[in-house]
C-alpha positions as a Python dict, from the first residue, in 0.01 Angstrom:
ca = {
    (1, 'X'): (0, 0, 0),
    (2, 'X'): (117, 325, -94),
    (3, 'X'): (66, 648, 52),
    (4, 'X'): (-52, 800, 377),
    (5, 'X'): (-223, 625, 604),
    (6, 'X'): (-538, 717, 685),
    (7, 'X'): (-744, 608, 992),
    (8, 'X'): (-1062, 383, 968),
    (9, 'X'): (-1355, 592, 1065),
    (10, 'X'): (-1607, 417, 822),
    (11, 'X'): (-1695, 97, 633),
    (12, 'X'): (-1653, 347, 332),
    (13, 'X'): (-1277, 404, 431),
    (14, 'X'): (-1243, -29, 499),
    (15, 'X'): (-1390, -89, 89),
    (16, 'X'): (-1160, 221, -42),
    (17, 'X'): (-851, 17, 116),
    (18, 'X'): (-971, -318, -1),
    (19, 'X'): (-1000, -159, -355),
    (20, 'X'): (-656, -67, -346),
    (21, 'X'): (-510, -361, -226),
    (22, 'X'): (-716, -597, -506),
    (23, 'X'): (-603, -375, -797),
    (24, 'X'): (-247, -399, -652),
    (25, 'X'): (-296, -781, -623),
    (26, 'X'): (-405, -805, -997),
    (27, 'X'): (-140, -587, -1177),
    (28, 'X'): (87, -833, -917),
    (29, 'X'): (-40, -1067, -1021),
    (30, 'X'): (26, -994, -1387),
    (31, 'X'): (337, -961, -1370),
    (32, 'X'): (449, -1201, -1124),
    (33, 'X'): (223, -1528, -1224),
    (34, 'X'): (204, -1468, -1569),
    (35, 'X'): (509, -1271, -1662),
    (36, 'X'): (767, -1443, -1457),
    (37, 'X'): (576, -1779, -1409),
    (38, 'X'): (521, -1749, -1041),
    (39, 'X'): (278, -2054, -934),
    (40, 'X'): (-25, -1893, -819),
    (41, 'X'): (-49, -2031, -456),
    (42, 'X'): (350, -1868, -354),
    (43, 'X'): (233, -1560, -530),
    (44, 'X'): (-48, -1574, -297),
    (45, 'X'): (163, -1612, 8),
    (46, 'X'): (436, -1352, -79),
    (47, 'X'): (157, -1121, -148),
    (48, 'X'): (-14, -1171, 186),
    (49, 'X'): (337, -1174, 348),
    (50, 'X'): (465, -835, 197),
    (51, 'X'): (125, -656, 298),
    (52, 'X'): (84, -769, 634),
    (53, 'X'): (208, -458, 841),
    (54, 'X'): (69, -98, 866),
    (55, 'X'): (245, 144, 1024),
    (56, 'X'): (-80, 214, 1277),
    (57, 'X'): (-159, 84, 1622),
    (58, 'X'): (-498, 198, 1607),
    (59, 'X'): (-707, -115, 1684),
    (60, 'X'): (-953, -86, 1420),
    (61, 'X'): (-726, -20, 1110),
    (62, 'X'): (-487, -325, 1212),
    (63, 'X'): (-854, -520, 1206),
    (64, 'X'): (-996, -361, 887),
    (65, 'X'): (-652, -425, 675),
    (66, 'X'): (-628, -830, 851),
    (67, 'X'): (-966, -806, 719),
    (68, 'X'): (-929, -700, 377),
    (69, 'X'): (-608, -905, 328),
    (70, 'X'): (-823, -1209, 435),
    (71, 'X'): (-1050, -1156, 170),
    (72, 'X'): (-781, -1100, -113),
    (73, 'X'): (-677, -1472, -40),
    (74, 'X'): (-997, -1640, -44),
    (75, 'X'): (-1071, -1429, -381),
    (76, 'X'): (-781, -1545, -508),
    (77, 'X'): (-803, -1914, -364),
    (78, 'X'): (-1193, -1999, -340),
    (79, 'X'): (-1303, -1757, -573),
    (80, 'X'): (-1068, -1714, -845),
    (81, 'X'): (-1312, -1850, -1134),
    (82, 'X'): (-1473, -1493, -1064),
    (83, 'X'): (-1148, -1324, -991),
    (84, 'X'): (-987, -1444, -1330),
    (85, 'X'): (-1235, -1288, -1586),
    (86, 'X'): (-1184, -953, -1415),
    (87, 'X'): (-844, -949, -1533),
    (88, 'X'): (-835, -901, -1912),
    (89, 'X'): (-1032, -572, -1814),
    (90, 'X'): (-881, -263, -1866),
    (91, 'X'): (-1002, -126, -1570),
    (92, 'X'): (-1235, -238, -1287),
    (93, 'X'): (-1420, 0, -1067),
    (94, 'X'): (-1503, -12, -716),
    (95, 'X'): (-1892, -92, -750),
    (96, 'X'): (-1806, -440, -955),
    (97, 'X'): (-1516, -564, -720),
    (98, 'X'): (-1759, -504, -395),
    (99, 'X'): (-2059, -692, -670),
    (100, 'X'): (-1762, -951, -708),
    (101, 'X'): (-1695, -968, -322),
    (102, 'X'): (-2078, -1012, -251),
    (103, 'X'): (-2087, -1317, -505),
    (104, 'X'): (-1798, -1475, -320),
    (105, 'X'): (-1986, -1413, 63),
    (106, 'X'): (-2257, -1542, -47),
    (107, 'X'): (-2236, -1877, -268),
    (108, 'X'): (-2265, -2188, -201),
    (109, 'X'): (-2070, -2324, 73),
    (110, 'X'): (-1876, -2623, -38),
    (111, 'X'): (-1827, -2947, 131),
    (112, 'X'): (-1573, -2974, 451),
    (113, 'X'): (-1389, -3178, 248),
    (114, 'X'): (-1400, -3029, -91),
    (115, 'X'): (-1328, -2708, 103),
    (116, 'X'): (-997, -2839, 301),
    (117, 'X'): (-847, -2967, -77),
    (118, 'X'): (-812, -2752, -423),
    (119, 'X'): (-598, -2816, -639),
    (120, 'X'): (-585, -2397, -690),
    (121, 'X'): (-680, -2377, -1121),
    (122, 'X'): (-977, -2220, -1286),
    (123, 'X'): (-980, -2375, -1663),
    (124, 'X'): (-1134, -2137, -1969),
    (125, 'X'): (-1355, -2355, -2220),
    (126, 'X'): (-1082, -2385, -2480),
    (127, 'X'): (-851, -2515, -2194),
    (128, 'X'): (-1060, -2803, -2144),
    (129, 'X'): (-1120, -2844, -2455),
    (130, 'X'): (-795, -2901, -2524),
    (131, 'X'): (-715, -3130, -2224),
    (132, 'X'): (-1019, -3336, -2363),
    (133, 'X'): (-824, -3381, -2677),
    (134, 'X'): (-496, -3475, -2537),
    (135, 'X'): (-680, -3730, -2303),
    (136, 'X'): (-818, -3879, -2617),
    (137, 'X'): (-491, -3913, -2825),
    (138, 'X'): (-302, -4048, -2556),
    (139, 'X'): (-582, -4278, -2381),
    (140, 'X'): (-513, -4107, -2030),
    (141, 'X'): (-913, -4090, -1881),
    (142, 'X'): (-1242, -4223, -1915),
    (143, 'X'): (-1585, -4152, -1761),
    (144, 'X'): (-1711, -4429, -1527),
    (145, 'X'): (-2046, -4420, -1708),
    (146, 'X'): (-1943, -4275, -2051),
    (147, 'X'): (-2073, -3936, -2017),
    (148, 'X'): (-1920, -3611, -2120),
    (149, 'X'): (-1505, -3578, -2065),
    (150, 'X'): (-1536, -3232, -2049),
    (151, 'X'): (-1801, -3196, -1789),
    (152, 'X'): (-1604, -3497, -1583),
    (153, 'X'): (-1251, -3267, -1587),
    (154, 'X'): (-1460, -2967, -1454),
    (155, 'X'): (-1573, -3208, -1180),
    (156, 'X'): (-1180, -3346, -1126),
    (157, 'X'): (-1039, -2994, -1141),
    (158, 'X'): (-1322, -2862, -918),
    (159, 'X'): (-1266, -3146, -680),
    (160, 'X'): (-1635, -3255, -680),
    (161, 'X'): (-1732, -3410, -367),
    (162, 'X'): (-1824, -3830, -430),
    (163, 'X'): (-1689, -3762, -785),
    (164, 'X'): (-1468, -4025, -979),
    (165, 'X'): (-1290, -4041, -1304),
    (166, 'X'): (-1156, -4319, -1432),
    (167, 'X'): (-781, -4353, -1546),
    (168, 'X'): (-664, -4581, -1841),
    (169, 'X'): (-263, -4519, -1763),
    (170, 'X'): (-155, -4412, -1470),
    (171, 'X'): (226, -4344, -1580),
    (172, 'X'): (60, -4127, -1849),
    (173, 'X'): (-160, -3965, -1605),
    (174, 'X'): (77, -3820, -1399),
    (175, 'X'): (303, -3707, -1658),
    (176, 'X'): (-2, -3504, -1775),
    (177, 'X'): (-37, -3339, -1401),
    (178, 'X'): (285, -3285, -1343),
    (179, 'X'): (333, -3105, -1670),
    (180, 'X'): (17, -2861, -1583),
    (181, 'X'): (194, -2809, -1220),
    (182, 'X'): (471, -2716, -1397),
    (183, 'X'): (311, -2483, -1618),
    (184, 'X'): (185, -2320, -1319),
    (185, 'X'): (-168, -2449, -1379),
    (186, 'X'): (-248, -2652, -1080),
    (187, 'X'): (-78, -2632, -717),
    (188, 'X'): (224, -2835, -591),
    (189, 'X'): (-20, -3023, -345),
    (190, 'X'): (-173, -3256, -652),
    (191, 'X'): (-101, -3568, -568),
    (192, 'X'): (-277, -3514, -229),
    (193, 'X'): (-554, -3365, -336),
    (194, 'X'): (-632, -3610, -562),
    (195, 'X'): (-582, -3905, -304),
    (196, 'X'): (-763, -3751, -30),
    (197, 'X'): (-1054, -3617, -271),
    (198, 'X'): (-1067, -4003, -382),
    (199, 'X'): (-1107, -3849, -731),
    (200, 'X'): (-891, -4112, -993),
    (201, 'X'): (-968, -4469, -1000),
    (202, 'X'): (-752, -4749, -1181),
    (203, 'X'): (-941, -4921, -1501),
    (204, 'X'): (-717, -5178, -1466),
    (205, 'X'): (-773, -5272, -1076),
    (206, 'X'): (-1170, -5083, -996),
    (207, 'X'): (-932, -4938, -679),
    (208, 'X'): (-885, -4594, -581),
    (209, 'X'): (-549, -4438, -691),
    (210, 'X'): (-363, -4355, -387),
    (211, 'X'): (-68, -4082, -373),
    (212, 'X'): (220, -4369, -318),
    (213, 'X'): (95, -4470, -633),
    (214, 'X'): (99, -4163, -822),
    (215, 'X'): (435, -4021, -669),
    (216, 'X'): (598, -4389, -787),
    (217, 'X'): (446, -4393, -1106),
    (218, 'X'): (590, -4039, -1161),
    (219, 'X'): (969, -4122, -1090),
    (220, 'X'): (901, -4402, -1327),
    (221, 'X'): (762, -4159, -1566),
    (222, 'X'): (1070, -3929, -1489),
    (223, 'X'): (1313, -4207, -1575),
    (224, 'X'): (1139, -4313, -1879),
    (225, 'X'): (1242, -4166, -2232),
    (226, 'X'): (865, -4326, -2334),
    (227, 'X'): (790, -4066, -2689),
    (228, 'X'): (439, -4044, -2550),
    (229, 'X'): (509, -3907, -2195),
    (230, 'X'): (743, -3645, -2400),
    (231, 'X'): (456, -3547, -2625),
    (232, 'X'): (197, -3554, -2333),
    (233, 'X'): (408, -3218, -2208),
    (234, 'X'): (460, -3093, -2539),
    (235, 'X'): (52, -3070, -2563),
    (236, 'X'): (-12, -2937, -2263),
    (237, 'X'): (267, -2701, -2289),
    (238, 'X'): (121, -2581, -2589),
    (239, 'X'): (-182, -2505, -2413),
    (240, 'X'): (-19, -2310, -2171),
    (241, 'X'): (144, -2109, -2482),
    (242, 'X'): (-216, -2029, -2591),
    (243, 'X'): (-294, -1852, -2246),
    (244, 'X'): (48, -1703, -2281),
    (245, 'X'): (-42, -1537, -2617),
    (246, 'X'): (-410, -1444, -2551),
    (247, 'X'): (-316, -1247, -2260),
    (248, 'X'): (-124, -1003, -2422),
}
């Protein structure tokens, strides 16, 4: 925050500093996530981290800024499929980030567990889109009852509660998350998630995939010079170009 501190006399005065502090976050964000390739959740921390102290030890501005900086990281955790969108705007006025703070108060409440585990992503349409095609060329998932891939990686990515998709080859698999983790599309945590979310289940055994599983089959991965795993992170790398070039 820049400039001279002002006391807190007013919930007017507690918006105007939460207004700043967002519009810092996104240009921040901007430049730190997708400029310099910053995964999402440090940025997140370092933000938080970096704005934590105001020189004030009036009561009620060190409760109003905890306050605001609280809501910057469940907008940018919980809520970033409404956070996201905002960001290709050329500006953003007070009126639709407190419109954009009232949608995130007041949805749905998730789940205790769905709510403890994310893996911290927000997909577009085309994103999906694409994953749905690189799933198909390379035989990674399948829907336990043959419905729609793209609606069933909304439900993986969104960590649906009682949710399950169904994985053809795990080796692939995890070559395919580790590739969108390290194009700074999903959070370090993955494997976890996904084991204590009970979201992947073997075709081959009908059992859920557990994270020993998916961190072994990854060093195997690793170790493997396997053309397919190779071309699994060239497509999904490619996707990640696409968002790259977009957002300019």
């Amino acid at each position: 925050m820049k400039g001279v501190h002002n006391h807190v006399e007013s919930n007017e005065d507690v918006e105007n500093e939460l207004y700043e502090l967002f519009l810092e976050a996104r240009d921040s964000y901007s430049s730190e996530v997708k400029g310099r390739q910053v995964r999402l959740d440090y940025f997140i921390e370092l933000f938080l981290s970096s704005h934590y102290y105001i020189d004030c030890e009036y009561a009620k501005c060190k409760n109003a800024h905890h306050r605001n900086l609280t809501l910057i990281r469940q907008l940018f955790t919980d809520s970033f499929h409404l956070v996201k969108p905002l960001f290709v705007k050329p500006s953003l006025t007070q009126a639709e980030l407190s419109a954009l703070v009232n949608s995130h108060l007041t949805s749905a409440v998730y789940s205790k567990k769905r709510a403890a585990y994310s893996l911290g992503c927000s997909f577009t349409d085309k994103q999906i889109e694409h994953m749905v095609n690189i799933s198909e060329e390379y035989h990674i998932f399948k829907t336990m009852d043959g419905s729609n891939l793209r609606d069933a990686l909304r439900s993986l990515f969104g960590c649906q509660n009682g949710f399950r998709l169904q994985v053809c080859h795990i080796r692939k698999a995890v070559v395919f998350f580790d590739e969108l983790l390290e194009c700074n599309l999903i959070g370090r945590n993955w494997q976890t998630v996904l084991d204590r979310c009970g979201l992947l289940v073997s075709v081959r055994s009908g059992k859920l995939i557990k994270r020993t599983s998916l961190s072994s089959s990854l060093s195997k991965a690793r170790a493997s010079v396997a053309a397919e795993y190779q071309s699994i992170r060239k497509a999904v790398f490619e996707m990640k170009k696409e968002e790259l070039y977009e957002s300019r």
